[in-house]
C-alpha positions in Angstrom: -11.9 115.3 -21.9 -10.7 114.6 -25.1 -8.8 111.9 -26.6 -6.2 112.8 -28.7 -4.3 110.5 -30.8 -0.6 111.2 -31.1 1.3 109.7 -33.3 4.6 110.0 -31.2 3.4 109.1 -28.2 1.8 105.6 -30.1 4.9 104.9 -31.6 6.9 105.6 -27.9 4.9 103.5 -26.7 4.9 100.6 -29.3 9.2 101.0 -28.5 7.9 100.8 -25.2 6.1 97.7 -25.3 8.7 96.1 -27.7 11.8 97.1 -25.0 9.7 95.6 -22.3 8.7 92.4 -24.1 12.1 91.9 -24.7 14.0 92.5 -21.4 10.7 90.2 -19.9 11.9 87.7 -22.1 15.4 87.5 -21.6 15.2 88.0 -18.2 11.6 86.2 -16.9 10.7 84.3 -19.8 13.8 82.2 -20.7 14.6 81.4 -16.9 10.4 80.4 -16.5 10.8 78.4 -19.3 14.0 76.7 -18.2 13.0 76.1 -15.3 9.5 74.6 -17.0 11.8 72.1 -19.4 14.4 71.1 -16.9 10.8 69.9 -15.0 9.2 68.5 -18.2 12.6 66.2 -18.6 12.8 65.0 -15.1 9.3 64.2 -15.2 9.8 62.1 -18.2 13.0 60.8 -17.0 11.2 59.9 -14.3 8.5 58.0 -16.3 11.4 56.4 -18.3 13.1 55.2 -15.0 9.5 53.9 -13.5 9.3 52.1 -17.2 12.5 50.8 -17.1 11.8 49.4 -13.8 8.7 47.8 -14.4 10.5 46.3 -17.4 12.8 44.8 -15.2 10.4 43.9 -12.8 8.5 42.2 -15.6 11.8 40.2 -16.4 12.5 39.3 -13.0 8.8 37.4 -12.2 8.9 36.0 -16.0 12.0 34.4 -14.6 11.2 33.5 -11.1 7.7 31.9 -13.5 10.2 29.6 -14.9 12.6 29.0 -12.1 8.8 28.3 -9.8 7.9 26.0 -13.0 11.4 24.3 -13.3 11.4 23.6 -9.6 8.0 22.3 -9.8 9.4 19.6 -12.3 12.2 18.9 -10.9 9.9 18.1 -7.5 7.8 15.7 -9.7 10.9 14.1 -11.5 12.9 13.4 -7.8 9.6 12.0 -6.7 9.0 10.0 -9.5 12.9 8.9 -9.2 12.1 8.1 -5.9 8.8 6.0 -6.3 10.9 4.0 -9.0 14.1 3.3 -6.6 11.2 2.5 -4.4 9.6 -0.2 -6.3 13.0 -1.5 -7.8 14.0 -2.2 -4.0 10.7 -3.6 -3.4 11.0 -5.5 -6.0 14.5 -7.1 -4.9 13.4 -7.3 -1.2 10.6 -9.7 -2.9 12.9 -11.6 -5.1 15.7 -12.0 -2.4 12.5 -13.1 -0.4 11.4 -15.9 -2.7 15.1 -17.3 -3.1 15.3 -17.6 0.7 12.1 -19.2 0.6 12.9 -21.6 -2.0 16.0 -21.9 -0.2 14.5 -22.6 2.7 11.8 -25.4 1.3 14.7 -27.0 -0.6 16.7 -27.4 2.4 13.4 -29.1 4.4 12.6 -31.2 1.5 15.9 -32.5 1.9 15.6 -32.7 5.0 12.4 -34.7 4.5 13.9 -36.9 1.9 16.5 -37.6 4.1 14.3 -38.6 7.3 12.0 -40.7 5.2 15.0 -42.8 4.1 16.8 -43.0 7.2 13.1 -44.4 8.1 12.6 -46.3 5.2 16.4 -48.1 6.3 14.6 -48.2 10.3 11.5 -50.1 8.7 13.5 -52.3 6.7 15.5 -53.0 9.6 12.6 -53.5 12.1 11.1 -55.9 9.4 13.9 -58.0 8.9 14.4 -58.2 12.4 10.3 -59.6 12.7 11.1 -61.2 9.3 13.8 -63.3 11.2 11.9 -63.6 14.3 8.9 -65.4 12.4 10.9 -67.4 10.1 12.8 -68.4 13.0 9.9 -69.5 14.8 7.7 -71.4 11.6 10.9 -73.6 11.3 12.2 -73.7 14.7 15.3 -74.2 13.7 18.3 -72.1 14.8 19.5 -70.9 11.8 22.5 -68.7 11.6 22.1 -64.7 12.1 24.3 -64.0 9.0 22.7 -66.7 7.1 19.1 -65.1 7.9 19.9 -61.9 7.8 21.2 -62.8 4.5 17.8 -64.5 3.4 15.7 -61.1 4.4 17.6 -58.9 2.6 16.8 -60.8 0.0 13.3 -61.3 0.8 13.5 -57.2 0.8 15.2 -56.8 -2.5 12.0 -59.1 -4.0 9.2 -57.1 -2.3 11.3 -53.9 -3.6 11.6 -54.9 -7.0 7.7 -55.4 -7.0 
C-alpha cells in the first residue's frame, strides 16, 4: 500500500470541501444560527421585561412606603386633633361647670342674705314686741300701741347706730 499524492485529486477535494462548507452554511449554518439569535434576543428581552418589572415593582412599594408613612401621620395628626377637641371640650364642660357653680352659690348666698334679714326684721319685731311688753310693765301704765311701738323703733334705731 502506497500513498500517493495527487495533485488533482487534493485540489477536487479542497473544491470539495469548499462546495460543502458552503452549501452547510447557507443551508444548516444560517438557519442554526437564526434560530440561536432569535433565542439569545428573547432571552434578553426576557431579562429586560423581568428588569423592567422589578423596576416597577420597586416603584410601586417606594410608593405604598410613602402612602404606609403618610397614613401613619395622618393617624397621629387625627389623634392628636382628637385629644385636643378632647381637652378643649373638657375644658368648657369645666368652665360651664364653675359658672353653674358660682351660679348656684350666688343664688344661696342670696338666698341666705335674704333669710337672715327677713330674720333680722322677726328679731327686731319679737324684741319690740318684749321691748313693749317690759316697758309696759316697769311703768304700768297703759300707754298707747302706736305711741310705744313708736318709742321701740326708736330704741332700735339707737342700739343699731351703736
Amino acid at each position: 500500500m502506497q500513498i500517493s499524492l495527487d495533485l488533482s485529486q487534493i485540489i477536487i477535494t479542497i473544491i470539495n470541501f469548499l462546495v460543502l462548507y458552503f452549501v452547510l452554511k447557507k443551508i444548516l449554518f444560517k438557519p442554526v444560527m437564526k434560530v440561536i439569535k432569535d433565542r439569545e434576543d428573547g432571552i434578553a428581552k426576557s431579562i429586560r421585561e423581568n428588569d423592567d418589572k422589578k423596576k416597577v415593582i420597586d416603584e410601586l412599594r417606594v410608593e405604598y412606603d410613602i402612602a404606609l408613612r403618610n397614613q401613619e401621620i395622618l393617624k397621629q395628626k387625627i389623634s392628636q386633633e382628637s385629644k385636643q377637641k378632647a381637652l378643649v371640650e373638657y375644658n368648657k364642660t369645666i368652665e360651664n361647670a364653675k359658672v353653674k357653680s358660682k351660679g348656684i352659690q350666688d343664688e344661696a348666698d342670696f338666698r341666705i342674705e335674704e333669710d337672715r334679714k327677713i330674720m333680722l326684721e322677726n328679731v327686731k319685731q319679737e324684741i319690740t314686741s318684749i321691748a313693749v311688753l317690759i316697758a309696759s310693765k316697769v311703768t304700768n301704765e297703759n300707754m298707747n300701741t302706736e305711741k310705744n311701738n313708736e318709742l321701740v323703733n326708736k330704741f332700735i334705731r339707737e342700739v343699731d347706730i351703736k
